[in-house]
C-alpha positions as CSV (number, residue, x, y, z in Angstrom):
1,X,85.5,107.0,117.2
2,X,81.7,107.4,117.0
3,X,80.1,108.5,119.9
4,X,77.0,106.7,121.8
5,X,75.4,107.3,125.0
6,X,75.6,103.5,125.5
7,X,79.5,101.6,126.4
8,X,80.7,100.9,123.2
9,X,82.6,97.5,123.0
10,X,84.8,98.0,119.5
11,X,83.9,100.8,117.0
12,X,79.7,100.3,116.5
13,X,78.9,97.3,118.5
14,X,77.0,98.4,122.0
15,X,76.4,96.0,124.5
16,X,72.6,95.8,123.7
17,X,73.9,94.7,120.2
18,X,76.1,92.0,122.3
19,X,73.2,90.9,124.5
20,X,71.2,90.4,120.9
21,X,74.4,87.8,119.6
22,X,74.9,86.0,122.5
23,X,71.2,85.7,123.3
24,X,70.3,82.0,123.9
25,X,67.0,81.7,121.9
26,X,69.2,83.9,118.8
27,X,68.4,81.4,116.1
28,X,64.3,81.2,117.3
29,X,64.0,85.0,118.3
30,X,66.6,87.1,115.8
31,X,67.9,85.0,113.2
32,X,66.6,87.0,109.7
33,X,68.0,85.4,106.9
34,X,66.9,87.8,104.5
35,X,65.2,86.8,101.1
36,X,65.9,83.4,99.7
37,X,68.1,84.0,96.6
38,X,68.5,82.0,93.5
39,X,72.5,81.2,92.9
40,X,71.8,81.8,89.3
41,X,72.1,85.6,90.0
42,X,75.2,84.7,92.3
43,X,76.8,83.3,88.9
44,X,75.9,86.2,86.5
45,X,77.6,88.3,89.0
46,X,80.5,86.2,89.4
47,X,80.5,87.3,85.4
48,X,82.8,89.9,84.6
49,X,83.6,90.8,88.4
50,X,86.4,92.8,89.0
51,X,88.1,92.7,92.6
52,X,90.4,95.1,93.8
53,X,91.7,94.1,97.1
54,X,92.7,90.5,97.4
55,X,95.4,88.5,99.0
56,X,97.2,85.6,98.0
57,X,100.3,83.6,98.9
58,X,103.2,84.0,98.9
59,X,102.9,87.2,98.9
60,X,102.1,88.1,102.4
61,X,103.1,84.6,102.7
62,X,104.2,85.5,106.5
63,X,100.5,84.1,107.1
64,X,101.0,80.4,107.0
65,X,97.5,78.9,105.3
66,X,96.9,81.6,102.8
67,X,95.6,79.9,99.3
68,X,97.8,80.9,96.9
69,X,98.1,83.5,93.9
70,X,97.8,80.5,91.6
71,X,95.2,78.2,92.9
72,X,92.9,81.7,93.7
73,X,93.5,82.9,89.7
74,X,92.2,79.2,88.7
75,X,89.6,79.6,90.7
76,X,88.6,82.7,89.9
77,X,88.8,81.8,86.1
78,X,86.5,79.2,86.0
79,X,83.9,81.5,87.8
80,X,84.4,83.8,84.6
81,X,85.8,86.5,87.1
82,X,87.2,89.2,84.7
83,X,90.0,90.8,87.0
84,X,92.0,90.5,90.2
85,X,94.3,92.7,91.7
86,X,96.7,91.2,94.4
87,X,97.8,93.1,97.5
88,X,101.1,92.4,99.5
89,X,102.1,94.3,102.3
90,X,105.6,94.2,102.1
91,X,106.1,94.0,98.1
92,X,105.1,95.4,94.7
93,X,102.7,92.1,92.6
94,X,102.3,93.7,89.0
95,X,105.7,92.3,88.1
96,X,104.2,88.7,89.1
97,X,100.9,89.1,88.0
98,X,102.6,89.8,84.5
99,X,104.3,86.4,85.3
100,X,101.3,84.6,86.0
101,X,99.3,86.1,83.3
102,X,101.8,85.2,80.8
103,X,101.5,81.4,82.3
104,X,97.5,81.2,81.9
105,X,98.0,82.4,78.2
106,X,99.7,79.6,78.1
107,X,97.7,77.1,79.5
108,X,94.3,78.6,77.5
109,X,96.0,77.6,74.6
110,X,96.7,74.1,75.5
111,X,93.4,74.0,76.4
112,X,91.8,75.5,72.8
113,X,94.5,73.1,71.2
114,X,92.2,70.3,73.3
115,X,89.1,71.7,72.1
116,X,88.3,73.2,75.8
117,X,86.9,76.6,76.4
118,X,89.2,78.4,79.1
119,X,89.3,82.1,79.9
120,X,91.9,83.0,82.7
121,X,91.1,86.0,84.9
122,X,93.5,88.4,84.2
123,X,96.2,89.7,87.3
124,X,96.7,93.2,88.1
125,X,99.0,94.3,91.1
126,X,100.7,97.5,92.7
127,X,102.5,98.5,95.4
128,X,102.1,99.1,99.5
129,X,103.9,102.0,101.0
130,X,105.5,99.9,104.2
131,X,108.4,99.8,105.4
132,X,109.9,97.2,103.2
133,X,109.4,99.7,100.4
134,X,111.1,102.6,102.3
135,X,107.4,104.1,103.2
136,X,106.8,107.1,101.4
137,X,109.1,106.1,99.0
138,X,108.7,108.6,95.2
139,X,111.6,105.6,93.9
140,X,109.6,102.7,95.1
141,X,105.9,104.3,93.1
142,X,108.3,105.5,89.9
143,X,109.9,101.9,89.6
144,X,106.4,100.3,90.4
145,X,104.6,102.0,87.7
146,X,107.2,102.0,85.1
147,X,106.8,97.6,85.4
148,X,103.3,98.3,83.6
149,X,99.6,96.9,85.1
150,X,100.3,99.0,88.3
151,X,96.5,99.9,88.9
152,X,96.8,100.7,92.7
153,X,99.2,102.3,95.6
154,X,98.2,102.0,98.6
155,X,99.0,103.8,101.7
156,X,100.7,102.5,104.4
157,X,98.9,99.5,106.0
158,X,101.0,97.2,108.9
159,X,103.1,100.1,108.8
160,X,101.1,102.7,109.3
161,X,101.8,105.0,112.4
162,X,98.0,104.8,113.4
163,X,98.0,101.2,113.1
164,X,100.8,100.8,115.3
165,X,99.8,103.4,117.8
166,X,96.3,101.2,118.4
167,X,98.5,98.0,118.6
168,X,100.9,99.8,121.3
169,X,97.7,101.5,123.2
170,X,95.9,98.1,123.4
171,X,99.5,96.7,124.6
172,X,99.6,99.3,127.4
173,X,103.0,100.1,125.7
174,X,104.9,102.9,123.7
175,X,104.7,103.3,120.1
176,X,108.4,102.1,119.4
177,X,108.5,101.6,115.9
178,X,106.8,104.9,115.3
179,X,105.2,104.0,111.6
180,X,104.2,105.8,108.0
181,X,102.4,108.7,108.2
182,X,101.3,110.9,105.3
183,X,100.4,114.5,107.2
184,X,101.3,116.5,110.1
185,X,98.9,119.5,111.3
186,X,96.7,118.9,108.1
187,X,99.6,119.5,105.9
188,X,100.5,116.6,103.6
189,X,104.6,115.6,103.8
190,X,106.4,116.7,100.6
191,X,107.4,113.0,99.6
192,X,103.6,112.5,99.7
193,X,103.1,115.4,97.5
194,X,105.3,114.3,95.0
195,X,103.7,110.9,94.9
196,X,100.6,112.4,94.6
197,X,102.5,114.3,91.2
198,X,103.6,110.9,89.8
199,X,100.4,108.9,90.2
200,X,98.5,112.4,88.5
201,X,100.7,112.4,86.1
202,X,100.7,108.6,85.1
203,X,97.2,109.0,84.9
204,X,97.7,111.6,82.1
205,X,97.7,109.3,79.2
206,X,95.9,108.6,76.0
207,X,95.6,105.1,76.7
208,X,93.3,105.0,79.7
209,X,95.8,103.4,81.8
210,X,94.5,104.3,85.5
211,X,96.7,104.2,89.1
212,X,94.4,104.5,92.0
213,X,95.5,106.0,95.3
214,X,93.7,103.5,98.1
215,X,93.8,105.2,101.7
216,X,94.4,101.6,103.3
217,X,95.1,102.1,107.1
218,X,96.0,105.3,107.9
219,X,94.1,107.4,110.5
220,X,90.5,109.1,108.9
221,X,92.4,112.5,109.6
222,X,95.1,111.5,106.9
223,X,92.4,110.8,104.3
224,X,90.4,113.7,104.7
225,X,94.4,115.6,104.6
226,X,94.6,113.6,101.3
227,X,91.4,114.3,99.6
228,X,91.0,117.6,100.4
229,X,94.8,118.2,99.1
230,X,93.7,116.3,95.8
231,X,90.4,118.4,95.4
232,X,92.3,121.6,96.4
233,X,95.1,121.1,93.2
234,X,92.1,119.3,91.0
235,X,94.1,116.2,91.0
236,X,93.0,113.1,88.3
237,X,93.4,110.6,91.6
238,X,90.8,108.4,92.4
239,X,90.9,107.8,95.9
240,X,89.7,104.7,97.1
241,X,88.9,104.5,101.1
242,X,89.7,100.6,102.4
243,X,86.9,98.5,104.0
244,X,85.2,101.0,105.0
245,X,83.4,98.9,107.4
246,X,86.4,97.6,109.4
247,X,87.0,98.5,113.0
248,X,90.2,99.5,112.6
249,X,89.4,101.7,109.1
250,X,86.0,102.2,110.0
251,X,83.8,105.7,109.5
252,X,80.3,107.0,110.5
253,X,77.7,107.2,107.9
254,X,78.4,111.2,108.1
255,X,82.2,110.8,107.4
256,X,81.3,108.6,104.6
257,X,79.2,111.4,103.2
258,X,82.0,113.9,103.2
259,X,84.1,111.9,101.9
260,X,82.2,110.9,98.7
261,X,81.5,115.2,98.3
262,X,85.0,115.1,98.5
263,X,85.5,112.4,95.5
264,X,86.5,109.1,97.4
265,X,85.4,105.9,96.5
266,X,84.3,103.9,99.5
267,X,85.1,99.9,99.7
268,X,82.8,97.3,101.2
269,X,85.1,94.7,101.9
270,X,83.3,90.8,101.8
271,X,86.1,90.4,105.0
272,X,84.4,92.9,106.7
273,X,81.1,92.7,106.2
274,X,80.3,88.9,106.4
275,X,81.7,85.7,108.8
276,X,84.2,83.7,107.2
277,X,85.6,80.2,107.9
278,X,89.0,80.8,110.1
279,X,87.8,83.9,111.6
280,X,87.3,82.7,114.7
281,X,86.8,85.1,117.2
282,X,86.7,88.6,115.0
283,X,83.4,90.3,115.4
284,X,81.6,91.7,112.6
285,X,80.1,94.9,112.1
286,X,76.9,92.8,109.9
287,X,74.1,95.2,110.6
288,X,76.0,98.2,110.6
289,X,77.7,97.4,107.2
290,X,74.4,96.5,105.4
291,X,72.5,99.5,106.7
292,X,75.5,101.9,106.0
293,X,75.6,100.1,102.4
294,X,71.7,100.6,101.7
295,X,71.9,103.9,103.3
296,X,74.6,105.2,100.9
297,X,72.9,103.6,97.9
298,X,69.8,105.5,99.2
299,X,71.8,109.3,99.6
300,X,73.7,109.0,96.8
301,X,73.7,106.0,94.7
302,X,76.8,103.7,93.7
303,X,78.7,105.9,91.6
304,X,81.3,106.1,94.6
305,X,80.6,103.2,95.8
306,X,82.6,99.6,95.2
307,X,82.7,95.8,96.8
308,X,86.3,93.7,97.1
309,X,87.4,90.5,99.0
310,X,90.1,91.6,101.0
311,X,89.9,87.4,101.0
312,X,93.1,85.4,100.8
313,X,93.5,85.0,104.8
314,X,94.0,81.3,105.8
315,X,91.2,79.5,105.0
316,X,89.6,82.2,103.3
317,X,89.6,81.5,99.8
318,X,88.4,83.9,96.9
319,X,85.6,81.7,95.3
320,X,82.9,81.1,98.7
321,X,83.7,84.6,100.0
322,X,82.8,86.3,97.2
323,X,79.5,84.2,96.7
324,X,78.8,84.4,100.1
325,X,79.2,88.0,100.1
326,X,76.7,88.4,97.3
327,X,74.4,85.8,98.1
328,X,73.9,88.4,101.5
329,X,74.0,91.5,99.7
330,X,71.0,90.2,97.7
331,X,69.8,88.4,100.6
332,X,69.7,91.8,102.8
333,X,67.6,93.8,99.8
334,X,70.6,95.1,97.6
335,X,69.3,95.5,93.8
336,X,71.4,93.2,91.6
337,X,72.0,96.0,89.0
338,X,73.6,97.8,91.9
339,X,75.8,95.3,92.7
340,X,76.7,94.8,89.1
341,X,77.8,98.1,89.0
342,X,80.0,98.1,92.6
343,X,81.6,94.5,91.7
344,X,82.3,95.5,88.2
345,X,82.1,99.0,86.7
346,X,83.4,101.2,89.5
347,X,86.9,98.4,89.9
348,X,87.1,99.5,86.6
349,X,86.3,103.2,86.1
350,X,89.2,103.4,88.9
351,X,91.9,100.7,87.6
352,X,91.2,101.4,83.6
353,X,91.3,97.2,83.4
354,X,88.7,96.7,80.5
């Protein structure tokens, strides 16, 4: 997708950036840890965070390893984290998370009852457009915000028609299972109009109940379809656009630009950006996630801008990906008022969690 005169291996990485990684004098020649930062700033931002984008099993329990819903929510509660919202790709989670949140209440009272101080981080959920939902499915988003803490819908992800036209063109196959698709020709299909309808309309209350509209993994093209459809009508959707930083979601510092004119909320995913345990042999986009970050903040601030997890892969659990994430961000030279305001305020200008 971008262009360079060098061969690019991946999305961003050229070979000169390869040569730099697998250099054999890396830690004594490049290694730049950054500026040494005091975890006490980790935990005040840990405070009140607000993450959009995590996983958890069982849902998406077809990943044998993940930590669970549970054990990631009792973690997450005694880091004073304020809100999670879980992602599945095959089901909706506000109906458990309503569950689960009804269980904590529980247990914080047991706990007050035993003199203990215990503040459970509170679930949020919402629903993927996959197949197992029927795709573009009006029924599937009605019945899904009707169950109540529905703060996101996501576009297609594993069933996405670009996703699964990259898996069959690395295959050397055909596309069989052709895949989710929300335009054709620049013109958005009428079942993703009339989502687009329901999530406006749900969002037209006097309650401040929010429903985000997250892009998730779906081709560039279809987002830009998307927000200039939305901007076109003058739509109350808040688009969010999915690690932004990901090779397979991944856009140039100009599309990011455009897309923010356009109204879109762009998502620095911790997954993305930073190395985690269990990753094995993913390659990150480091550098060109931190300079695209700085660069935004630079242009035009972090009023579009927001952090997530994306964590809950096996042996990626909530708690040391998020304070790994921040300890780089402040590490690399990002202002902790600015991260205050991706990890916290923006989750919740978008979601209306308080």
């Amino acid at each position: 997708m971008l262009e360079n005169k060098a061969k690019m291996l991946g999305a961003v990485i050229d070979e000169d950036e390869i040569k730099r990684r697998g250099s054999a004098v890396w830690p004594y020649v490049h290694f730049k840890p950054g500026t040494p930062v005091d975890p006490a700033e980790i935990d005040k931002l840990m405070n009140g965070l607000v993450d959009i984008h995590v996983h958890g099993a069982p849902a998406g329990g077809w990943l044998a390893g993940r930590p669970t819903v549970v054990h990631t929510t009792m973690e997450a509660s005694k880091e004073k984290v304020g809100a999670l919202v879980f992602k599945d790709h095959n089901t909706m989670t506000n109906n458990f998370s309503q569950m689960i949140n009804e269980s904590f209440d529980i247990i914080k009272k047991q706990k007050e009852a035993l003199g203990e101080e215990f503040t459970p981080t509170k679930l949020y959920g919402g629903i993927v457009l996959n197949f197992p939902v029927g795709g573009l499915n009006p029924d599937a988003v009605s019945t899904c915000l009707g169950y109540g803490d529905c703060v996101e819908v996501w576009l297609p992800s594993t069933s996405a028609r670009y996703q699964l036209d990259k898996i069959a063109e690395e295959r050397g196959v055909k596309n069989e299972r052709g895949g989710v698709y929300v335009s054709e020709n620049h013109e958005l299909l009428p079942e993703m109009k009339v989502i687009l309808d329901m999530i406006a309309d749900y969002n037209n209350n006097s309650e401040g109940k929010r429903c985000a509209l997250a892009a998730c993994h779906v081709s560039n093209e279809e987002k830009f379809d998307v927000l200039h459809y939305i901007k076109k009508k003058g739509m109350d959707i808040d688009v969010v656009i999915d690690h932004i930083t990901q090779e397979l979601t991944i856009a140039t510092e100009e599309e990011c630009l455009e897309m923010i004119e356009l109204g879109a909320y762009l998502e620095f995913a911790e997954t993305s950006c930073v190395p985690w345990t269990g990753m094995q042999d993913w390659i990150i986009n480091f550098d060109f996630s931190f300079n695209l970050i700085k660069s935004l903040i630079n242009k035009k601030g972090t009023d579009h801008l927001l952090l997530c997890s994306d964590s809950g892969q096996p042996s990626h659990e909530f708690v040391p990906g998020w304070r790994s994430f921040l300890k780089t961000l402040l590490a690399q030279g990002v202002a902790f008022d600015d991260i205050k305001v991706m990890s916290c305020d923006i989750p919740k200008k978008l979601t209306g969690i308080k």
